[in-house]
KOLDODO-675552 format. One record per atom (N, C-alpha, C): residue number from 1; residue in three letters; x, y, z. Coordinates in Angstrom, 3 decimals. Each point is the difference from the previous one (the first is absolute). Example, Ala and Ser with C-alpha at 12.3 -4.5 7.8 and 13.67 -1.06 7.14 Angstrom:
// residues 2
@mipa=1 kevex=ala u=13.190 v=-5.690 w=7.800
@mipa=1 kevex=ala u=-0.890 v=1.190 w=0.000
@mipa=1 kevex=ala u=0.900 v=1.200 w=0.000
@mipa=2 kevex=ser u=-0.350 v=1.050 w=-0.720
@mipa=2 kevex=ser u=0.820 v=1.190 w=0.060
@mipa=2 kevex=ser u=-0.770 v=1.090 w=0.730
//
This chain:
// residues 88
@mipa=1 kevex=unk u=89.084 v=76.320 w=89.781
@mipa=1 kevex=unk u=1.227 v=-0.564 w=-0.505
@mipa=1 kevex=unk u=0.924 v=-0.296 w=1.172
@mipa=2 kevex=unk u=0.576 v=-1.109 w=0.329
@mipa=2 kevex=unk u=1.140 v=-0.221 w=0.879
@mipa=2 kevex=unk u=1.024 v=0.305 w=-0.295
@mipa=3 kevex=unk u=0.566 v=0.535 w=1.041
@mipa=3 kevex=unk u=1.119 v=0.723 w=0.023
@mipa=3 kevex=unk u=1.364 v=-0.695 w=-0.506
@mipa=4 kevex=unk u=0.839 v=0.001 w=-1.191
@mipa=4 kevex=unk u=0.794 v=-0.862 w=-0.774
@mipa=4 kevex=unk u=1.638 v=0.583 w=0.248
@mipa=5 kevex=unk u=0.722 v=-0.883 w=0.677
@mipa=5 kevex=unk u=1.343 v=0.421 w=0.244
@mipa=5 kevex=unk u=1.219 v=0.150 w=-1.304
@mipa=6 kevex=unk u=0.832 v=1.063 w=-0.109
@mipa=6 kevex=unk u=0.976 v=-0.584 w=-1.151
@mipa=6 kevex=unk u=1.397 v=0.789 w=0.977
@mipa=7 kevex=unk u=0.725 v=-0.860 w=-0.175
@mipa=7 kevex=unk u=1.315 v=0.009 w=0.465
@mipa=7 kevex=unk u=0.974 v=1.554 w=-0.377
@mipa=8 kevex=unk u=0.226 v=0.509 w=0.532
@mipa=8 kevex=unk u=0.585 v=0.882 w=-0.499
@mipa=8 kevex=unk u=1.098 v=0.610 w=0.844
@mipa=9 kevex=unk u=0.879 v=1.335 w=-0.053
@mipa=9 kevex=unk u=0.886 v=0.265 w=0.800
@mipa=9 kevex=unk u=1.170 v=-0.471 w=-1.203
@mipa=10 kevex=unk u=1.309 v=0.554 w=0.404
@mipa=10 kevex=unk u=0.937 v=0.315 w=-0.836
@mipa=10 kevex=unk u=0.738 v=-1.551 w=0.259
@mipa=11 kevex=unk u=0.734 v=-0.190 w=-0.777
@mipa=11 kevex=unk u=0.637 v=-1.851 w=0.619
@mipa=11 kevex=unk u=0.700 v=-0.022 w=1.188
@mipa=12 kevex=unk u=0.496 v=0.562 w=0.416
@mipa=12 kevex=unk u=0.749 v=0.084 w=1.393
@mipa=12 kevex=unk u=-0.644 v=0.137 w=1.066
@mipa=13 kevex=unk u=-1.795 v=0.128 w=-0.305
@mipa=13 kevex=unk u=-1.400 v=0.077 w=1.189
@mipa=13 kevex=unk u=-0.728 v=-0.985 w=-0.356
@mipa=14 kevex=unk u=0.136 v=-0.955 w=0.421
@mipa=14 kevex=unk u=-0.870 v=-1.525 w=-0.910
@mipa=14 kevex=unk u=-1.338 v=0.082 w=1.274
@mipa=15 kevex=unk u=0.127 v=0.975 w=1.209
@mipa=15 kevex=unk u=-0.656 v=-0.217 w=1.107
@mipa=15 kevex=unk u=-1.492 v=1.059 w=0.033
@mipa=16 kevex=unk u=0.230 v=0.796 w=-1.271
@mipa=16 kevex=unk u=-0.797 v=0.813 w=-0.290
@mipa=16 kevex=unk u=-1.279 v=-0.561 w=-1.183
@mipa=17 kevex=unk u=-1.139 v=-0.063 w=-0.047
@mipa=17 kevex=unk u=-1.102 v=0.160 w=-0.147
@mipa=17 kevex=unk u=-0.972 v=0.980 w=-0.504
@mipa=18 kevex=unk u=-0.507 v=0.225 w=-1.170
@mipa=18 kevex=unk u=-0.624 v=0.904 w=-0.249
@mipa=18 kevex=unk u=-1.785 v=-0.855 w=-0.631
@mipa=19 kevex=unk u=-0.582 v=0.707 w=0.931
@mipa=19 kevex=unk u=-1.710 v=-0.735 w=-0.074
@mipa=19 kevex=unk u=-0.376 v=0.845 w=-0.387
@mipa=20 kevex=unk u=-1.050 v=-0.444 w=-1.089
@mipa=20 kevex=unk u=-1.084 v=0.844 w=-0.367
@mipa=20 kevex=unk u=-1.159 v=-0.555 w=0.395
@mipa=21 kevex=unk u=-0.712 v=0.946 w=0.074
@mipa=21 kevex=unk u=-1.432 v=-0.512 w=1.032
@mipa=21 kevex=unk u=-1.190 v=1.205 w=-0.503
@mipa=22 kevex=unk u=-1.373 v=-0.634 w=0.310
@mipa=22 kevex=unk u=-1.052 v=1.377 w=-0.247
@mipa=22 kevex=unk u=0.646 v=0.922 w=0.408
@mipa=23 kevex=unk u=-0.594 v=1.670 w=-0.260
@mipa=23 kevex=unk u=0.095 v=0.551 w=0.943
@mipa=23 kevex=unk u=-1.054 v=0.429 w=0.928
@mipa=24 kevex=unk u=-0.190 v=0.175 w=1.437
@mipa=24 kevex=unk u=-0.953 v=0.234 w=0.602
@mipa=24 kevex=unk u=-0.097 v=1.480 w=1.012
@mipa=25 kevex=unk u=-1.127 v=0.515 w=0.510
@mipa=25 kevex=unk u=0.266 v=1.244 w=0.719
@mipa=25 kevex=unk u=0.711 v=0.253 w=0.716
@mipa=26 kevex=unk u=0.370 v=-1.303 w=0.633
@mipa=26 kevex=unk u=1.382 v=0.099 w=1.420
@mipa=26 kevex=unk u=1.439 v=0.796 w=-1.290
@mipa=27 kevex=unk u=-0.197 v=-0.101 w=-1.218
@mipa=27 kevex=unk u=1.547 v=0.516 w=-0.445
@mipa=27 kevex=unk u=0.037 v=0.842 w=-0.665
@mipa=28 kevex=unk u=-1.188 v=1.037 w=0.542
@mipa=28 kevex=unk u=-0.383 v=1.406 w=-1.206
@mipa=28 kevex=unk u=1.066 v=0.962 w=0.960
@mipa=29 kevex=unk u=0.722 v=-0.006 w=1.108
@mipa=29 kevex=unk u=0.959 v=0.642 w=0.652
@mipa=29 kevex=unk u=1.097 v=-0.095 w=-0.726
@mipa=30 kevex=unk u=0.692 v=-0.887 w=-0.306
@mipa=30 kevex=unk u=1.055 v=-0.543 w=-0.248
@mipa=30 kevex=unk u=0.307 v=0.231 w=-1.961
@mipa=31 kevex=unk u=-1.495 v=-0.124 w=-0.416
@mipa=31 kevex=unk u=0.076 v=0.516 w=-1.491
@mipa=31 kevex=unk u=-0.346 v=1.501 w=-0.190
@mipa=32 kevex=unk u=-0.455 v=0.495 w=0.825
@mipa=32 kevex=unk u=-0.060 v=1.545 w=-0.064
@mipa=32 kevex=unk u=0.963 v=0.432 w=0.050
@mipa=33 kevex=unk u=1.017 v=-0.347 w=0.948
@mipa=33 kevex=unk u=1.510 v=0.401 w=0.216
@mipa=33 kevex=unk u=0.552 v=0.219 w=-1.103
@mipa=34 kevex=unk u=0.163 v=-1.762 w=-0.928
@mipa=34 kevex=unk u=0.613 v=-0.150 w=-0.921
@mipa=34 kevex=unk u=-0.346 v=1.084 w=-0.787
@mipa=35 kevex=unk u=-1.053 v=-0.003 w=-0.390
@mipa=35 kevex=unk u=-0.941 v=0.613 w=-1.133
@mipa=35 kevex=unk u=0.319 v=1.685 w=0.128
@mipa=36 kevex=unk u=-0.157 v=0.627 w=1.217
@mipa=36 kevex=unk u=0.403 v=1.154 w=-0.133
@mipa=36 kevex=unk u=2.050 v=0.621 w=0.309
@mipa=37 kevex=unk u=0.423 v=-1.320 w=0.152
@mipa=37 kevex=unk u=1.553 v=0.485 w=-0.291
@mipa=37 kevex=unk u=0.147 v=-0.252 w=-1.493
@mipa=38 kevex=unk u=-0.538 v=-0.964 w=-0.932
@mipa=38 kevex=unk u=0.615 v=0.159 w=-1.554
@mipa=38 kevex=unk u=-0.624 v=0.310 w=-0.831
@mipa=39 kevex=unk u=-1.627 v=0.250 w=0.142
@mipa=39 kevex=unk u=-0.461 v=1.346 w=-0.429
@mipa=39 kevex=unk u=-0.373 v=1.181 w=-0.055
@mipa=40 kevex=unk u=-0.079 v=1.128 w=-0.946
@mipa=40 kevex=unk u=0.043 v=0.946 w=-0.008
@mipa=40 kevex=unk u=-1.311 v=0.907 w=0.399
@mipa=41 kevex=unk u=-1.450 v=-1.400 w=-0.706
@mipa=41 kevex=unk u=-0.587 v=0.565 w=0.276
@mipa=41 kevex=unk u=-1.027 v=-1.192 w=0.246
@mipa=42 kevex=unk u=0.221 v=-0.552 w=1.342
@mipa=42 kevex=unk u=-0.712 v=-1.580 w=0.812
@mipa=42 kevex=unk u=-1.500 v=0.110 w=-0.055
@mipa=43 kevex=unk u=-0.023 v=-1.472 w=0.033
@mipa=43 kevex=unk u=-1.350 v=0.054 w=0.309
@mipa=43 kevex=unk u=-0.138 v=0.036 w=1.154
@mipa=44 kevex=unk u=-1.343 v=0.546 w=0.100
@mipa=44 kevex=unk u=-0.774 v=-0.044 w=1.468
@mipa=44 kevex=unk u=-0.441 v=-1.452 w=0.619
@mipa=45 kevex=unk u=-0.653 v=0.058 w=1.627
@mipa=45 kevex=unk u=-0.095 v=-1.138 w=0.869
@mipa=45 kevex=unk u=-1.038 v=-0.407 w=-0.779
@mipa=46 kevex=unk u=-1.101 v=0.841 w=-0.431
@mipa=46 kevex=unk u=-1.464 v=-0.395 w=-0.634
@mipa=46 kevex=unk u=-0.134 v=-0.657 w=-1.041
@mipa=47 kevex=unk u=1.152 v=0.612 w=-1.054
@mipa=47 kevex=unk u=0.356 v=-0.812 w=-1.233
@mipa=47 kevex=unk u=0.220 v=-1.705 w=0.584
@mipa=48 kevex=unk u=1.561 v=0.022 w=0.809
@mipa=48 kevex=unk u=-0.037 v=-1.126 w=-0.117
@mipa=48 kevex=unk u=-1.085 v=-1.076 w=0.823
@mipa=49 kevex=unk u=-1.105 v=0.546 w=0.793
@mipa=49 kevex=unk u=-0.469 v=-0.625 w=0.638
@mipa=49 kevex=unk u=-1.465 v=-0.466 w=-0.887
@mipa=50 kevex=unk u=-0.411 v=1.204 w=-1.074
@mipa=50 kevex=unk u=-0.650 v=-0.671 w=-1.212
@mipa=50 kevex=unk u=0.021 v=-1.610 w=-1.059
@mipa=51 kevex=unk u=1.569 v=0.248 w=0.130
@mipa=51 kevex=unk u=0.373 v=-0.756 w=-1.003
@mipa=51 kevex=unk u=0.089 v=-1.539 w=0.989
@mipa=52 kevex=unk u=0.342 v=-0.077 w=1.188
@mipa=52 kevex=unk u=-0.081 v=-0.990 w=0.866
@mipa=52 kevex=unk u=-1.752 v=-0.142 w=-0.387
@mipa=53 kevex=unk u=-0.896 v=0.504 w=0.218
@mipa=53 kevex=unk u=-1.447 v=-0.366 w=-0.023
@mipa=53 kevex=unk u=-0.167 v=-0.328 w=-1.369
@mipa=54 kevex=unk u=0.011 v=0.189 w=-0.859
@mipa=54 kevex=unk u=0.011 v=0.255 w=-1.519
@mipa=54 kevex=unk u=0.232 v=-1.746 w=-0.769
@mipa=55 kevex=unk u=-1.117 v=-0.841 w=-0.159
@mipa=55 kevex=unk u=0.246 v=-1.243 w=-0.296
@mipa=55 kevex=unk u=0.924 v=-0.492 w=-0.934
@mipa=56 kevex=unk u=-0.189 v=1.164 w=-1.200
@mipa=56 kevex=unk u=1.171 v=-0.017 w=-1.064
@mipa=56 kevex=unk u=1.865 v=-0.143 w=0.356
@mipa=57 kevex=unk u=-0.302 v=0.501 w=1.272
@mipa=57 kevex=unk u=1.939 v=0.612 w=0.346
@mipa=57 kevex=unk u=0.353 v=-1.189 w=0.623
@mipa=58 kevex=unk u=1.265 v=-0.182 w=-0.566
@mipa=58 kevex=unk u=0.801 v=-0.924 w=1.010
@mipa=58 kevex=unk u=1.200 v=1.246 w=-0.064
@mipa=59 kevex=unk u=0.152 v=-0.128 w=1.773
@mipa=59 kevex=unk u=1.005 v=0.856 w=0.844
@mipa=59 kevex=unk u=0.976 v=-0.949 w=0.455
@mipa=60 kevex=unk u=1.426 v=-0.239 w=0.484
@mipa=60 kevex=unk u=0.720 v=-0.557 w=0.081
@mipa=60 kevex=unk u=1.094 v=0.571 w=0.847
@mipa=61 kevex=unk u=0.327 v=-0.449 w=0.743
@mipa=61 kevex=unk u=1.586 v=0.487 w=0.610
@mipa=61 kevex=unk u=1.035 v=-1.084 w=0.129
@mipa=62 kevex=unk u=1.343 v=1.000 w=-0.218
@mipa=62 kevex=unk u=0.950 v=-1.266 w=0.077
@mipa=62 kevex=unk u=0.704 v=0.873 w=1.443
@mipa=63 kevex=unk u=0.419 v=-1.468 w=0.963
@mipa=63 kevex=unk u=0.680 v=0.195 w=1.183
@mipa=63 kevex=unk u=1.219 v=-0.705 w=0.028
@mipa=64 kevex=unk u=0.734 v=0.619 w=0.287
@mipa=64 kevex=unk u=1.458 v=-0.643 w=0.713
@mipa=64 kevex=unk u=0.057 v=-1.205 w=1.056
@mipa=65 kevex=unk u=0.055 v=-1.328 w=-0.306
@mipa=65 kevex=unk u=-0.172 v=-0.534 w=1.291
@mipa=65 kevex=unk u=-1.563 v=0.067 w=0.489
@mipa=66 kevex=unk u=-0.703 v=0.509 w=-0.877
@mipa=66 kevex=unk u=-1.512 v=-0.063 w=0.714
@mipa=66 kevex=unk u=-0.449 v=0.921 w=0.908
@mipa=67 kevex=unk u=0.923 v=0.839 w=0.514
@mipa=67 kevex=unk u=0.383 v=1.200 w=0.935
@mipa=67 kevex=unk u=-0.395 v=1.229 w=-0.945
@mipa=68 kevex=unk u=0.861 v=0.655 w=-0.117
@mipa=68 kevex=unk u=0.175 v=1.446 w=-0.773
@mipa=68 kevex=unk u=-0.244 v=-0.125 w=-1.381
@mipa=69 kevex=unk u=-1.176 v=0.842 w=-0.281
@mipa=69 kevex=unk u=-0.567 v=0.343 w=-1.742
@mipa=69 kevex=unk u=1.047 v=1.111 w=-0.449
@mipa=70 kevex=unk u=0.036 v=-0.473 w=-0.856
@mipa=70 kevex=unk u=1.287 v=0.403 w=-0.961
@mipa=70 kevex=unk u=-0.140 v=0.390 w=-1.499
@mipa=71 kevex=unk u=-1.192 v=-0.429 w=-0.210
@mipa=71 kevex=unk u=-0.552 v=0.184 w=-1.325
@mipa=71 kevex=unk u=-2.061 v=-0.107 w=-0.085
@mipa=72 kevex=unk u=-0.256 v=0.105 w=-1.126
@mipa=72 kevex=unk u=-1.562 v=-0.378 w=-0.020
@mipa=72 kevex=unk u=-0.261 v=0.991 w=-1.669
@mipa=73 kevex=unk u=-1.332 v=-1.177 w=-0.059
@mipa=73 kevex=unk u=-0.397 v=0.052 w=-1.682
@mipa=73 kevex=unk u=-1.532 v=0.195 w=0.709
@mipa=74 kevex=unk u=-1.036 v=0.900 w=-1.455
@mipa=74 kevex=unk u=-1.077 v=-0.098 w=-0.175
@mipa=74 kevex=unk u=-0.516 v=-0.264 w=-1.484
@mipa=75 kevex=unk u=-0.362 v=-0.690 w=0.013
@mipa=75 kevex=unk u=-0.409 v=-0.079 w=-1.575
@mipa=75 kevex=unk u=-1.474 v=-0.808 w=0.088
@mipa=76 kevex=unk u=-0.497 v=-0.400 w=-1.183
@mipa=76 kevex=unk u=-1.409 v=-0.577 w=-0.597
@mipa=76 kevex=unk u=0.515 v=-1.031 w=-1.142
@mipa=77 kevex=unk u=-1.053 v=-0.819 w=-0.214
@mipa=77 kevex=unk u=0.293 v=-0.879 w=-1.055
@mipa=77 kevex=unk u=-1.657 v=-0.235 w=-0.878
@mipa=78 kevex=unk u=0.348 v=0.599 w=-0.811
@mipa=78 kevex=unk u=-1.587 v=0.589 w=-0.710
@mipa=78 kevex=unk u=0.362 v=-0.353 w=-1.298
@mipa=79 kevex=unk u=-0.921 v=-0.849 w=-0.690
@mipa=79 kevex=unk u=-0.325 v=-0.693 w=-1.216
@mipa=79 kevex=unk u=1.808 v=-0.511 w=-0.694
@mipa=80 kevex=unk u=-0.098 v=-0.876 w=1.256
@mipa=80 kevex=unk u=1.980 v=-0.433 w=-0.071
@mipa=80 kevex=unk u=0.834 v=0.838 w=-0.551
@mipa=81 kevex=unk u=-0.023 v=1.002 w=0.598
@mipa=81 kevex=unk u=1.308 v=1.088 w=-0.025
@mipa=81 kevex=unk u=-0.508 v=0.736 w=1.477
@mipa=82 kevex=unk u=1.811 v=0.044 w=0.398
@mipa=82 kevex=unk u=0.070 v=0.233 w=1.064
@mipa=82 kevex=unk u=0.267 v=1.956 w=-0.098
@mipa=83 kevex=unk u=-0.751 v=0.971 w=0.863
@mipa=83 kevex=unk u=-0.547 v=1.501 w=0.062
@mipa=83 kevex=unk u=1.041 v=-0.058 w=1.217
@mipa=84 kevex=unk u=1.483 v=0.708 w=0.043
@mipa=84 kevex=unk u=1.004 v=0.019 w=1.297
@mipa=84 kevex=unk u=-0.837 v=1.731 w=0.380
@mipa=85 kevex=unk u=-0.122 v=0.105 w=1.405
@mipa=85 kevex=unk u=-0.076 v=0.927 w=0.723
@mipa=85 kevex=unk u=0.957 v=0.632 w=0.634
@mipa=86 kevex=unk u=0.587 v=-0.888 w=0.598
@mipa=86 kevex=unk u=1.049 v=0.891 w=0.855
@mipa=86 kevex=unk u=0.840 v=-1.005 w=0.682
@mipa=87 kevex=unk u=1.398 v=0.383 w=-0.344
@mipa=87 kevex=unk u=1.176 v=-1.100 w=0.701
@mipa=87 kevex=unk u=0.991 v=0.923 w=0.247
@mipa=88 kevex=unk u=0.392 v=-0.856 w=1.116
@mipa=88 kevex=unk u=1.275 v=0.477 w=0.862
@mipa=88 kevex=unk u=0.652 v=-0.742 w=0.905
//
């Protein structure tokens, strides 16, 4: 999937950017972070590095400017309904 831009940032930041893009191994640092500051009880590197291999999963991160991940989804889309895994 190519990576699809949507405009975002508060109105007074028209200069800000928020991309969502695959996600790939270069950003299992940056979602571990996330992942273990707002949950209680995170997943592991293995988990998410399953679900990256895992043909069913689409993984996703959203970046600031294309820079800094700030968010990220895991989910499946199985007999058209979408199975959410894990967002933040």
């Amino acid at each position: 999937m190519a990576a699809k831009e949507y405009a975002g940032g508060d109105r007074a930041d028209r200069d800000t950017e928020l991309v969502i893009s695959d996600m790939a191994e270069d950003d299992l640092a940056e979602v571990l972070a996330i992942e273990r500051a707002v949950f209680p009880a995170p997943w592991s590197e293995n988990m998410f590095r399953q679900e990256l291999q895992f043909p069913l999963s689409r993984n996703l991160t959203a970046k600031v400017s294309g820079l800094e991940i700030v968010g990220y989804i895991n989910f499946r889309i199985i007999a058209g309904e979408v199975h959410l895994f894990n967002i933040a």
